[in-house]
N, C-alpha and C positions, 0 to 999 in steps of 0.2 A: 655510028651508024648501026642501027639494029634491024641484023638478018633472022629471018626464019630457018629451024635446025629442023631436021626429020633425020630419025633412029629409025630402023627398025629392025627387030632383035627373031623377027620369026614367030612371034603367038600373036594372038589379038588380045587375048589379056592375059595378065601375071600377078601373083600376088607382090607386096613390097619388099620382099625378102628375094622375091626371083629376079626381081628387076636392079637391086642391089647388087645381088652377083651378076649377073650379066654385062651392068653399066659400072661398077665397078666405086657405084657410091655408095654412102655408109644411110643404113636404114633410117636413122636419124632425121638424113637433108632431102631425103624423100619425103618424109611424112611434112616435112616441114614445108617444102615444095608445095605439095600436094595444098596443105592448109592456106598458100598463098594462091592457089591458083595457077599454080605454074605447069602442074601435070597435071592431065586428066585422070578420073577414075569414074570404076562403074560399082556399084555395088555388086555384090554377088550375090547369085538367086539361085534358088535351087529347082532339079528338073521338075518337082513337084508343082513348083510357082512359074516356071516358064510356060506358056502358050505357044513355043512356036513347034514343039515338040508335036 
């Protein structure tokens, strides 16, 4: 049976190395996560590029 997991560590975003420490996995199976699909990510933009500012 596959359930739905929700984390939440306190930021809306982090880079891969914060979310490493925090969740306690190795940078590695994050990034590899990540390339499967399995975590989201946002790109980072700078205030220069953001609009909502």
């Amino acid at each position: 049976m596959n359930q739905d997991l929700s984390i939440n560590f306190g930021a809306a975003y982090m880079t891969v190395e914060e979310y490493a420490k925090h969740s306690g996995m190795k940078v590695k199976t994050i990034k590899d996560y990540v390339l499967k699909g399995y975590l989201p990510v946002r790109k980072k933009t700078s205030p220069a590029n953001d609009q909502s500012f």
